[in-house]
Each structure stands twice: as C-alpha cells, then as structure tokens.
N, CA, C and O of each residue as an XYZ file, in Angstrom:
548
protein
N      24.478    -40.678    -97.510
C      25.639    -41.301    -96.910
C      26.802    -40.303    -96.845
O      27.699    -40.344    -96.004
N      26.718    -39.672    -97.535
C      27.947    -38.418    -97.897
C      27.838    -37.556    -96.853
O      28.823    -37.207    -96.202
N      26.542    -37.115    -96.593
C      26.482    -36.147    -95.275
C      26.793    -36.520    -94.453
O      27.676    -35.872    -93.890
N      26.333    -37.765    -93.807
C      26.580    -38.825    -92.765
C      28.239    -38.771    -92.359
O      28.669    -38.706    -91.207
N      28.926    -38.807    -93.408
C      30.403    -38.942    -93.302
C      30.750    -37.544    -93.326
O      31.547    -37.449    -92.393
N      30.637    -36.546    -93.778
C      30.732    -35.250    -93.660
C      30.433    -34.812    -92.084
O      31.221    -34.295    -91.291
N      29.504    -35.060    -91.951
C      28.715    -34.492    -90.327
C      29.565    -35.683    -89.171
O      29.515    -35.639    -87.942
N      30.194    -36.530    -89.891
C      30.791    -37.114    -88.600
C      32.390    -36.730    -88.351
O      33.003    -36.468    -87.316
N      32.811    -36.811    -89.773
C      34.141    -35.650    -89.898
C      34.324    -34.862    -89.117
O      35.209    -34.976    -88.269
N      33.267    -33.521    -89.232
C      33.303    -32.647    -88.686
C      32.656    -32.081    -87.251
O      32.449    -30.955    -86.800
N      32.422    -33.576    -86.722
C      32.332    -33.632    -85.350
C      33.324    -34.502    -84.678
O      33.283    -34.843    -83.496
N      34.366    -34.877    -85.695
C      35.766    -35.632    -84.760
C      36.328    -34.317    -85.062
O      36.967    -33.907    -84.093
N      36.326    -33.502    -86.049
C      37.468    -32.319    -85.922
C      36.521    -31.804    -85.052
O      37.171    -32.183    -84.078
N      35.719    -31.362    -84.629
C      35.283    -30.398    -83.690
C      35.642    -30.685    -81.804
O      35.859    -30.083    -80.752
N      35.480    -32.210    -82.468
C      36.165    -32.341    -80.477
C      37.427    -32.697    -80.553
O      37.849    -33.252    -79.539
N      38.228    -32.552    -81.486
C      39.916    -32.997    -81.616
C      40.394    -31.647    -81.360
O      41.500    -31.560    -80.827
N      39.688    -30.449    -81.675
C      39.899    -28.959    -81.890
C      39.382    -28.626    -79.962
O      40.172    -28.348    -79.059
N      38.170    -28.748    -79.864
C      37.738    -28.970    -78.173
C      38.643    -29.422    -77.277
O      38.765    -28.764    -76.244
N      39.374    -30.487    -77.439
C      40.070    -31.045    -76.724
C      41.293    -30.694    -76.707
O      41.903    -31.110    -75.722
N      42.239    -29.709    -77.873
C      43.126    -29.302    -77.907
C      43.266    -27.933    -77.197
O      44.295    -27.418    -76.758
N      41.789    -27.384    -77.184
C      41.579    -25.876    -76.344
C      41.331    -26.046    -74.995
O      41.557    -25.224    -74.106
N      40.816    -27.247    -74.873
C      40.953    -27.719    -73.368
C      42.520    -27.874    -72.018
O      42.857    -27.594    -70.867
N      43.022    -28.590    -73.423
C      45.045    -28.509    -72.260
C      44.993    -27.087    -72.411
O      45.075    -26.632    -71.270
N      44.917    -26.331    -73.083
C      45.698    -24.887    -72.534
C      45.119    -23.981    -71.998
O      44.051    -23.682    -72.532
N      45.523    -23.188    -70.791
C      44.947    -23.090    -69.603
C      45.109    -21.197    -69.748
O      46.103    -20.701    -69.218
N      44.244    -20.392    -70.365
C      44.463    -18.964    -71.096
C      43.978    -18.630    -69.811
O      43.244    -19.358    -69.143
N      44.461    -17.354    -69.425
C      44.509    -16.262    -68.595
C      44.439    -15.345    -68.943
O      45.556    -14.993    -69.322
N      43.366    -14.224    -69.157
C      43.341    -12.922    -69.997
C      44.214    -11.900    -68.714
O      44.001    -11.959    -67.503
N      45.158    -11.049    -69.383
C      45.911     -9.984    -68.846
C      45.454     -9.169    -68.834
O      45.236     -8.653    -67.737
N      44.931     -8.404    -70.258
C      44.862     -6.837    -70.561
C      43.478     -7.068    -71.700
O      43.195     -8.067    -72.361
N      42.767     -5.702    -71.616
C      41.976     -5.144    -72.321
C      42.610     -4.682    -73.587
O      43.600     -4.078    -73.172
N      42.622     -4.616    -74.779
C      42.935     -4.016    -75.695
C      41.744     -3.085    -76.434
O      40.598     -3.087    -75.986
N      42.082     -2.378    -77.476
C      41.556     -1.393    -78.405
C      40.117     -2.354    -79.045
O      40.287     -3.465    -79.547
N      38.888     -1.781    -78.933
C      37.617     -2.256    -80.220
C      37.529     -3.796    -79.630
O      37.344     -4.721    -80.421
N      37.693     -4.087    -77.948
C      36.952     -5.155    -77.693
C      37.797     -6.551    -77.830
O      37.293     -7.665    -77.686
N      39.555     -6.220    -78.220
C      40.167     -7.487    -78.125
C      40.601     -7.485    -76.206
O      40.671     -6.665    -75.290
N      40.765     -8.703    -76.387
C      41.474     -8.658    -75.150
C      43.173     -9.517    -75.157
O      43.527     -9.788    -76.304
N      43.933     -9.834    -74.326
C      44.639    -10.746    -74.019
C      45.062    -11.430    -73.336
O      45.100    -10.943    -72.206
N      45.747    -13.158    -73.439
C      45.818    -13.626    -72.874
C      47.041    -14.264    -72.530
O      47.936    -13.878    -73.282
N      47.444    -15.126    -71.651
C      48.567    -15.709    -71.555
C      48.085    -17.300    -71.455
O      46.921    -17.598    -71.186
N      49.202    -18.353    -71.725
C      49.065    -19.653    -71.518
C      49.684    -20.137    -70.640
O      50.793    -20.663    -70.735
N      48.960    -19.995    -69.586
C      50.172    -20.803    -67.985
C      50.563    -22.096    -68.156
O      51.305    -22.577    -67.299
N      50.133    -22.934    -69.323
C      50.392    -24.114    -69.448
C      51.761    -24.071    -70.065
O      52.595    -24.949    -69.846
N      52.024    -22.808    -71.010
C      53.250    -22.916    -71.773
C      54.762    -22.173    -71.222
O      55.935    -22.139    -71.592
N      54.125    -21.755    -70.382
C      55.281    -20.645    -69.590
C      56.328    -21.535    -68.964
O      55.990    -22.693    -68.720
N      57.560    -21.144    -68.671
C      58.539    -21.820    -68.565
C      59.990    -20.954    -68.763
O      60.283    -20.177    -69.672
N      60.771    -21.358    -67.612
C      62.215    -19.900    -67.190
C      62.695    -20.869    -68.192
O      62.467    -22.073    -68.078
N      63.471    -20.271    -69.341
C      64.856    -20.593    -70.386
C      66.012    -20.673    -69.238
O      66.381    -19.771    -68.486
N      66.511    -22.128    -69.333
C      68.024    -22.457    -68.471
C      69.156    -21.733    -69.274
O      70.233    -21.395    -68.782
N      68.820    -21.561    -70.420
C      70.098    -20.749    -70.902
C      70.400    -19.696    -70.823
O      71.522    -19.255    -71.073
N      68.940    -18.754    -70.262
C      69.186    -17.267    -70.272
C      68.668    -16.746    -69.242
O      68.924    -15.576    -68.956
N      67.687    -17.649    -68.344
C      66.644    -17.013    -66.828
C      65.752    -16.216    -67.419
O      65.076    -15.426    -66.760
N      65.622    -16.366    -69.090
C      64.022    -15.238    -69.456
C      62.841    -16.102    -69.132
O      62.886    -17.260    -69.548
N      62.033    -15.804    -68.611
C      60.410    -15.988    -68.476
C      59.671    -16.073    -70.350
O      59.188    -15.305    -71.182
N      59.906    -17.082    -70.246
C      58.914    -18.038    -71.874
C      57.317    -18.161    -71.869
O      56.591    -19.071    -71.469
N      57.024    -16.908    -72.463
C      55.530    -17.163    -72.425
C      54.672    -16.634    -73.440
O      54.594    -15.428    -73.675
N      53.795    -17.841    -74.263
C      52.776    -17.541    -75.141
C      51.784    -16.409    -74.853
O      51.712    -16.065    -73.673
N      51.127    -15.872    -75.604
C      50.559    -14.641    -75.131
C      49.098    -15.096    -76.807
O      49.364    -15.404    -77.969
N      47.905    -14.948    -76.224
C      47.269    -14.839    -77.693
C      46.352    -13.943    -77.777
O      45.852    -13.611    -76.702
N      45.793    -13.212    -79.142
C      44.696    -12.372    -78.780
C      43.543    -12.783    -79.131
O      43.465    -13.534    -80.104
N      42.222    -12.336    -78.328
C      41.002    -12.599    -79.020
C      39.894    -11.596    -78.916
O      40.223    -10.579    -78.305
N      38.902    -11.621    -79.274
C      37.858    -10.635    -79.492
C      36.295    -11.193    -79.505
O      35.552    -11.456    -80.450
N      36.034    -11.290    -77.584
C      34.737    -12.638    -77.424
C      33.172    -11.546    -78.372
O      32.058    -11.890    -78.766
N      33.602    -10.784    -78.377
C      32.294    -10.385    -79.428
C      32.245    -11.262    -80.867
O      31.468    -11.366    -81.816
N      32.992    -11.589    -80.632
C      33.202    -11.646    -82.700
C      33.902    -13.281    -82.361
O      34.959    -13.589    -82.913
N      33.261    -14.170    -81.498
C      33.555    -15.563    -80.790
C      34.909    -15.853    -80.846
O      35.194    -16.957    -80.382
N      35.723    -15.269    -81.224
C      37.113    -15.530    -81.597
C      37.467    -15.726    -80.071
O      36.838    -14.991    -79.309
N      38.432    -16.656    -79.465
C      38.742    -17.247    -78.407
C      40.210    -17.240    -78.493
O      40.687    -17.534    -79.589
N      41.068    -16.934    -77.455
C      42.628    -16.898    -77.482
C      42.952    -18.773    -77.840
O      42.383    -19.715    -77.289
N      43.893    -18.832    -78.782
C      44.199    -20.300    -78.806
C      45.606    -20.511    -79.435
O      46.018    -19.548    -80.083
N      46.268    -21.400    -79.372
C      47.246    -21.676    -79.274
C      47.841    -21.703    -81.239
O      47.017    -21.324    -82.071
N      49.040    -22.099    -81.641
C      49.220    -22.297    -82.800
C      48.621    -22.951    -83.652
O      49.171    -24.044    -83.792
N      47.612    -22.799    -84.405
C      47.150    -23.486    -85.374
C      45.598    -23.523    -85.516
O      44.802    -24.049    -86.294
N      45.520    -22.612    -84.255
C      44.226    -22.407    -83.713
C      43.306    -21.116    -83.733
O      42.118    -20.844    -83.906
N      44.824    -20.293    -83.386
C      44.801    -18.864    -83.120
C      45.707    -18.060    -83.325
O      46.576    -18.449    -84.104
N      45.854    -16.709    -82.747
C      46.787    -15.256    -83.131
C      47.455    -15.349    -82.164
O      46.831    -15.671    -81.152
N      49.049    -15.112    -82.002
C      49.642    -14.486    -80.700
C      50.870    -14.079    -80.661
O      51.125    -13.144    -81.419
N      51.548    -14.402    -80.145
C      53.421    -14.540    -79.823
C      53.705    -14.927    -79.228
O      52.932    -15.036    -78.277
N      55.146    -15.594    -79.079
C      55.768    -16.387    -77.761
C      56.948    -14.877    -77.486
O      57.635    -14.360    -78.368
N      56.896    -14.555    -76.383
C      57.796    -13.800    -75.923
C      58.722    -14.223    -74.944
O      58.325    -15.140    -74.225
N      60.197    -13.654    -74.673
C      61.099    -14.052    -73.852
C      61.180    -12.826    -72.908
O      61.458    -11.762    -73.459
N      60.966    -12.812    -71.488
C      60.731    -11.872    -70.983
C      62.089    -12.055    -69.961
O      62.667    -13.072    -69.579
N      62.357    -10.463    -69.668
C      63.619    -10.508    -68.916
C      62.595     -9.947    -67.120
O      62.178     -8.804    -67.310
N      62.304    -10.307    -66.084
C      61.758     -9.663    -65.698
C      62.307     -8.414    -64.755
O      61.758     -7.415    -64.290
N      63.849     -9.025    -64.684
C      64.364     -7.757    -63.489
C      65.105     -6.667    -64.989
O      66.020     -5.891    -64.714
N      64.714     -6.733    -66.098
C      65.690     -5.581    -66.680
C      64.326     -5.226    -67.760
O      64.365     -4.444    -68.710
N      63.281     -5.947    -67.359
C      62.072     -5.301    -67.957
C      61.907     -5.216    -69.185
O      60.885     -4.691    -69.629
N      63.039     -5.796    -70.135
C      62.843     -6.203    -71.344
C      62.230     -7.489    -72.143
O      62.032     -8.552    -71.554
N      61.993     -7.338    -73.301
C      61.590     -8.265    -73.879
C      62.229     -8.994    -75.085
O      62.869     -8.283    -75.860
N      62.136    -10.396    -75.363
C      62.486    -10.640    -76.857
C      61.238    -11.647    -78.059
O      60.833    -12.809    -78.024
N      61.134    -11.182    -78.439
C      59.914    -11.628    -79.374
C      60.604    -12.935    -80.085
O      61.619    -13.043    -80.772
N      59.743    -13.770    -79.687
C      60.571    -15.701    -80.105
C      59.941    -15.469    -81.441
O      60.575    -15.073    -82.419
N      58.870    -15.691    -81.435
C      58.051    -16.141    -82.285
C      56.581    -15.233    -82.128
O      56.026    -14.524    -81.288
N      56.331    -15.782    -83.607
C      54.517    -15.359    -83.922
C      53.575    -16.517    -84.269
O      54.305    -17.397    -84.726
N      52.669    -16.818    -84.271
C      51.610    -17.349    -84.847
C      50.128    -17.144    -85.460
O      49.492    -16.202    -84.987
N      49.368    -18.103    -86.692
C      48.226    -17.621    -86.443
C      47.725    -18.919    -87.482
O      48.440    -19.399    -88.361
N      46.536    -19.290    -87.206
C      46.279    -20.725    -88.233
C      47.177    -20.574    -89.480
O      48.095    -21.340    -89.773
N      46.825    -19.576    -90.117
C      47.513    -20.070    -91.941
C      48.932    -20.352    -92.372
O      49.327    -20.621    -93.507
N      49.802    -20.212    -90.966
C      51.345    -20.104    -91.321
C      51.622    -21.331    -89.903
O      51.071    -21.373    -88.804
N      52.893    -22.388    -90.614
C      53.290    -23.007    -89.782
C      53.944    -22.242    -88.373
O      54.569    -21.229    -88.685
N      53.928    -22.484    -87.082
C      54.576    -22.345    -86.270
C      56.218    -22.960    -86.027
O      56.593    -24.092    -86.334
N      56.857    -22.131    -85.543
C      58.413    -22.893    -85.792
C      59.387    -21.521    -84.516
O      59.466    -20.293    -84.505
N      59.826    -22.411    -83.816
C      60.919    -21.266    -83.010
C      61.778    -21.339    -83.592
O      61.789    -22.412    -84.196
N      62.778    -20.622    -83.821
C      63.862    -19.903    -84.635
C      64.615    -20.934    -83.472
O      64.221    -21.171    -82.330
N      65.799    -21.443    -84.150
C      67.287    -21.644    -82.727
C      67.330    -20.700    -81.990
O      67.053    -20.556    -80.800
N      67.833    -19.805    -83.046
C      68.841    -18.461    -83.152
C      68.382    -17.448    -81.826
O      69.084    -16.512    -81.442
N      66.833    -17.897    -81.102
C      66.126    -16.490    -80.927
C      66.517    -15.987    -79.457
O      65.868    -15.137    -78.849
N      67.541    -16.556    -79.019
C      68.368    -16.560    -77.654
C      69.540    -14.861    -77.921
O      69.960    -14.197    -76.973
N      69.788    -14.567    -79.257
C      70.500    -13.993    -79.934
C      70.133    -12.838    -80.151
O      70.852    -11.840    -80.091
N      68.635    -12.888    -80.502
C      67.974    -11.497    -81.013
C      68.145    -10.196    -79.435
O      68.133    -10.318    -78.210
N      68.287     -9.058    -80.405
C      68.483     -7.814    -78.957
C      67.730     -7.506    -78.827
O      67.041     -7.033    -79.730
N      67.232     -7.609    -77.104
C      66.028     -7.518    -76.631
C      65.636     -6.029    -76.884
O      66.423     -5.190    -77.320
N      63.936     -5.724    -76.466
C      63.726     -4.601    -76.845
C      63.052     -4.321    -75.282
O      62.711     -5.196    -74.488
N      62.968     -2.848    -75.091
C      62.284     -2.274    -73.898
C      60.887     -2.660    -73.768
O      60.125     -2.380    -74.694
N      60.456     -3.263    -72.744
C      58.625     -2.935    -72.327
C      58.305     -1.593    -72.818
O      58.975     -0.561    -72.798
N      56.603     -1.951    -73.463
C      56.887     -0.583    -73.196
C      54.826     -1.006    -73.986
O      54.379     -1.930    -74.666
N      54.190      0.279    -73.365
C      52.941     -0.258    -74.102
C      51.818     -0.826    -72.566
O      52.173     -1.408    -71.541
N      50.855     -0.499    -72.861
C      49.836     -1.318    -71.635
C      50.143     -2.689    -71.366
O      50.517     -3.360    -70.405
N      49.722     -2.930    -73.082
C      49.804     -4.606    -73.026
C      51.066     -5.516    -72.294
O      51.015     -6.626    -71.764
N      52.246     -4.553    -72.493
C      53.112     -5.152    -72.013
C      53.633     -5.304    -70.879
O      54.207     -6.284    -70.403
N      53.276     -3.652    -70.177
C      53.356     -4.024    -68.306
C      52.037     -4.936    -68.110
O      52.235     -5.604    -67.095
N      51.014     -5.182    -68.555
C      50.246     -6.373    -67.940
C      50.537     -7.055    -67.897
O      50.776     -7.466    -66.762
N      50.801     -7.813    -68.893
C      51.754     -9.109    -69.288
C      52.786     -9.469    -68.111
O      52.826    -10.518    -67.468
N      53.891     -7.957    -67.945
C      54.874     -8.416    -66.938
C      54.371     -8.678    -65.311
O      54.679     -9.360    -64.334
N      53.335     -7.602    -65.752
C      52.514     -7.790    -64.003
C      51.800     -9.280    -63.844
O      51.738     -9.693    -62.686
N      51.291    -10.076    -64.819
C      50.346    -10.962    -64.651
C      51.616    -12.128    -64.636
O      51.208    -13.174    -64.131
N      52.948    -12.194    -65.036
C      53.212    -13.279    -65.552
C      55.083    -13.323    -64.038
O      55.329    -14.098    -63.113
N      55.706    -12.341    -64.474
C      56.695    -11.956    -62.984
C      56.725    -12.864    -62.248
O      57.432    -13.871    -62.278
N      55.421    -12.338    -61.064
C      55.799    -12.881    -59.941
C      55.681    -14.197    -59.966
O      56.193    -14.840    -59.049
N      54.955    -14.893    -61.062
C      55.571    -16.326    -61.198
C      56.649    -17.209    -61.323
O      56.654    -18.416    -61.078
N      57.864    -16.266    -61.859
C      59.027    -17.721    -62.513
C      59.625    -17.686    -61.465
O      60.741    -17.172    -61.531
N      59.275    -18.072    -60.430
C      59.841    -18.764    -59.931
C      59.040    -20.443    -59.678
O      59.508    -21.573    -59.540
N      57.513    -19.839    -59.710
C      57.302    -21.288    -59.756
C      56.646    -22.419    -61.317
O      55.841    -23.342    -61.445
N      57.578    -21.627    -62.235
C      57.293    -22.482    -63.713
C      58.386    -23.222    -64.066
O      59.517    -23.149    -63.585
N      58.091    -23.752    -64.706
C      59.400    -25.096    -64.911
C      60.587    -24.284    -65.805
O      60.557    -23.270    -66.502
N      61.309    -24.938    -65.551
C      63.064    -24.734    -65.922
C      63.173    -25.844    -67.320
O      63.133    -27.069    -67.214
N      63.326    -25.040    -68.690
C      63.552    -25.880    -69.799
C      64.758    -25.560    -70.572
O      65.053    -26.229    -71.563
C-alpha cells in the first residue's frame, strides 16, 4: 500500500512538474562551452513601463546530461533587463531549484553593465527585434 501511494505521489508531482514545463515556451539562443546551450522564455518577456528595458528570463541546459532549460524552481538561469538601443544590460535576478526566487524592488537602480560575451549578443539578436511586440508591465 505504501508503494501504491508513493508511485502515485510521484506521478502527480511528475505531471504537476510536466505541466508547469509545458506554459513556458523556451527558445534556445546560443551554443555554450562542453554541450550547454541557452535559452530564452518568450512566455516571460515583457518591455518594463518604467524604464523601456526588454525583461527576459534566460535558462541554461545541457540535453546530454537530460537537463532541460526551466523556469524557477525547476531550473538554472537569470532574468535580465536589457537596454536594446544602448546595448546594455542589468542582471534582475538569478535562479536555480535550491534557493527561493525573489526580484529585488530595487533592481530598476542597479548600473547597467555593457553586452559583451557570445551569449550575450545572441540573446540581444534573438530577443531585440521583438519588444515591440511583448507586453508592457
């Protein structure tokens, strides 16, 4: 009976976990180093009304080693604030399962830093010519 309830447990977490990787809609950008790659979440992207930066999750994964890009609690990544006409960036946030996720207020404040890196002109190339058509938050 114990297994029974064990094995059914862990087939409601397995499609509660399925179904949570399902809403978010990953877009791999860039190749990285030893087989990771990366991705973006078009589901989460979105122009900041307070500042016109381009808001977008970014996660990494490595399909050799089944690891799959996924969202907070799921997976590895960052939320970045992207400037796209001054080509800078501001790093919101990080994530990765073992640590709560949380955006800072403050992170409108932090001084942006230069692109700079593969990963990061992909990112601007894959993600740009969009804000204009992602939502305004």
């Amino acid at each position: 009976m114990r297994r029974a309830l064990a094995l059914a447990a862990l087939t409601t977490a397995a499609l509660a976990t399925a179904g949570a990787a399902y809403a978010e809609h990953w877009t791999k950008f860039a190749n990285g180093e030893n087989g990771t790659e990366w991705s973006y979440d078009g589901d989460y992207s979105y122009k900041d009304k307070q500042t016109g930066r381009l808001v977008v999750m970014q996660a990494i994964s490595k399909p050799s080693a089944n690891i799959q890009p996924g969202g907070p609690g799921a997976g590895v990544g960052y939320v970045y604030a992207l400037d796209c006409a001054k080509h800078n960036v501001i790093m919101v946030a990080s994530y990765k399962p073992s640590a709560p996720f949380a955006i800072p207020n403050d992170w409108r404040s932090n001084t942006p830093k230069k692109a700079g890196g593969s990963e990061d002109e992909a990112l601007f190339s894959a993600v740009c010519p969009h804000i204009d058509h992602v939502p305004v938050k």
